[in-house]
Steps between C-alpha positions, in 0.01 A plus 500: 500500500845583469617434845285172460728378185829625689394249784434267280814530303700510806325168622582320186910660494473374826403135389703535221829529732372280752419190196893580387586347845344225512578169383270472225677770372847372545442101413667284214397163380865420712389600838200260421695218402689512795207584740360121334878392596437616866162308539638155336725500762294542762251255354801254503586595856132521629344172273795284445707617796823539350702668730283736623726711722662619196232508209228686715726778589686498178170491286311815730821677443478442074157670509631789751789531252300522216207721587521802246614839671612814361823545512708722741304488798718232710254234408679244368775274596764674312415825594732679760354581824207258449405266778517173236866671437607523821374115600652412137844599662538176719480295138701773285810485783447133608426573843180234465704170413708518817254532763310216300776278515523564874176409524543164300823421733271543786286186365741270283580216694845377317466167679448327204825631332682497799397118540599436127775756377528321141159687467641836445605363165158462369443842635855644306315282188246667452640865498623397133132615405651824609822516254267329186318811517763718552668402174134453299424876638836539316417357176190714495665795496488604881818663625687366737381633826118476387576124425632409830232685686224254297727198538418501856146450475599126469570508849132544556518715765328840453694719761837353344430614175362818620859602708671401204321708191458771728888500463575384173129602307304760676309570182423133518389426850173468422426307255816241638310541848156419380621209274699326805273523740248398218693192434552393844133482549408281159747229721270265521391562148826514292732233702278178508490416118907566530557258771270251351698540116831507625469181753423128458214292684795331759672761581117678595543228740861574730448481841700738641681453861324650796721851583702452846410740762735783512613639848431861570884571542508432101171707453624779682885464336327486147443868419758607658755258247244595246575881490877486565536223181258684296573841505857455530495342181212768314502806729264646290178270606563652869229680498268179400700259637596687853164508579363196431781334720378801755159350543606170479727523814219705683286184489708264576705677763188376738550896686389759229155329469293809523726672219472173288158509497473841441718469183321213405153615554435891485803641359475226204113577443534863505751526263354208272173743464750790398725315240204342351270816475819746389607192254134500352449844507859493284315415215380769390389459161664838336858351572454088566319449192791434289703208254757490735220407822366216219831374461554484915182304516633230256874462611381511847239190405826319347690591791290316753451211240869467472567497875224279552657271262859557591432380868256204410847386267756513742344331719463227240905534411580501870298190585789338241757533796251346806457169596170344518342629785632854507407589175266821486113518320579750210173616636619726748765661239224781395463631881880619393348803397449763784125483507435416864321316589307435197749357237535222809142448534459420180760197543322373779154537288649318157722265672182383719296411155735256447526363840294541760744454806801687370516848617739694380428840662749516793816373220351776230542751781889469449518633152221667556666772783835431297336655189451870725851469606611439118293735319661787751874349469371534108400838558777625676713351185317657297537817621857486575567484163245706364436749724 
């Protein structure tokens, strides 16, 4: 009998430990919240198919980051020496953004800019979203470095936003991570309704020139003018800005084809799964769950409203200074933003409501690539002076 209880109390010590290891054990009404987080955004990605490159690998890696563990066994991604740690490192030391921007070099056509430099404008426009926020993320109380790392989620562009707080806000990257890329997949949701308020039933209606063809000497002269003028004048976005010229140049050089297409294609998808899972798995609930990642949410939501808005606007103001004829659909001034090539799609998709023949895709491509090469000249400001 008494070597029967000792079994029997040894069994249930046994289940004892092995319970205090589990995640029942370990779970707060957080890690649920966010684990509902996680499977909204794959609904949106899976159901509604917003941008689901991103939201499917950033909502898997919320739940991974937010099943409960015990601590101190290299679990978790903020635990030294733990595989979600040591993937976490291309985010936390902005080794990611680069190689994505390669990859986006690799397939931007600029032809549209090229064809139409006043474009860039627009593109330059729009980064004001950028320095609204920066100065609201001042008002409420975030210090200086922590507001210029959520002003750049105006820029829509996730990996942007990710190089930059993992300089200026490390304790932030999440949350300023998950709301960008967040943002830049509601596109289609948030800018329509500002296009609509902010332009008039005629000018819904501007026919735009067709874009003249550009010669490949100018597409292959581009990045290389683009990188000296740029980072000569905000040697900081190098990094960014270096290699999105990079890719650029190995595309249209017309003799680097297989490396383009690498860049473009397997490089660019492999480390798209790894920022998005790491970023998700960022949010763990013990240390995202906070006022501050609130506040992010709604400055970077008035961020991307006020760059929306700034872009659709100048166009208007510009259009002051054009003769009839050359004058530019405000439409296209939300594809300022650096959401490629979504912001643009949806200026071909509202502007086509209204008329059924204009199509305003290939002229919203202009701003459109502008906006990426803005919101890193932004960055790189950003950080000059902050950093």
């Amino acid at each position: 009998m008494a070597a029967e209880h000792n079994f029997l109390q040894f069994l249930g010590d046994n289940l004892v430990e092995f319970f205090k290891f589990t995640g029942f054990a370990n779970v707060e009404y957080g890690h649920l919240i966010m684990i509902l987080v996680g499977l909204f955004f794959i609904y949106l990605a899976i159901s509604k198919k917003f941008e689901p490159m991103l939201l499917v690998p950033i909502g898997f890696g919320i739940i991974v980051g937010n099943i409960p563990f015990f601590p101190g066994n290299q679990i978790g991604i903020y635990e030294d020496g733990s595989v979600l740690n040591y993937l976490y490192f291309g985010v936390l030391k902005g080794v990611y953004p680069p190689l994505i921007f390669l990859g986006i070099g690799a397939m931007t056509d600029f032809s549209a800019l090229i064809s139409n430099p006043k474009l860039m404008l627009i593109g330059a426009a729009a980064q004001f979203g950028i320095f609204g926020a920066y100065m609201l993320a001042l008002l409420f109380g975030f210090s200086a470095s922590e507001a210029g790392a959520i002003g750049i989620i105006g820029g829509a562009d996730g990996p942007t936003a990710i190089f930059l707080s993992s300089k200026l806000a490390p304790d932030l990257m999440g949350a300023i991570a998950v709301s960008a890329y967040s943002y830049m997949a509601l596109v289609p949701v948030i800018q329509p309704p500002i296009m609509k308020l902010l332009t008039t039933h005629k000018e819904r209606l501007i026919k735009m020139r067709p874009p003249r063809v550009v010669s490949t000497t100018e597409k292959i002269m581009f990045p290389i003018i683009g990188v000296l003028l740029t980072c000569f004048l905000v040697p900081s976005g190098l990094p960014l800005l270096g290699m999105l010229f990079f890719g650029n140049l190995l595309k249209e050089s017309g003799v680097t084809r297989r490396l383009a297409n690498t860049a473009s294609g397997p490089l660019i998808d492999i480390v798209t799964i790894l920022i998005g899972l790491t970023v998700g798995a960022s949010t763990q609930a013990t240390t995202f769950l906070t006022v501050k990642s609130v506040g992010i949410f709604a400055l970077g939501a008035l961020s991307f409203i006020i760059a929306t808005t700034a872009g659709v606007l100048f166009v208007k103001f510009f259009n002051l200074f054009l003769k009839e004829g050359n004058k530019i659909n405000p439409l296209i001034g939300n594809a300022g933003v650096s959401a490629v090539p979504d912001s643009a799609r949806v200026s071909q998709e509202v502007g086509l409501k209204y008329d059924r023949t204009n199509y305003l895709l290939m002229h919203a491509m202009g701003p459109n690539v502008a906006g990426v090469i803005g919101s890193a000249v932004a960055a790189g400001v950003l950080l000059g002076f902050l950093g």
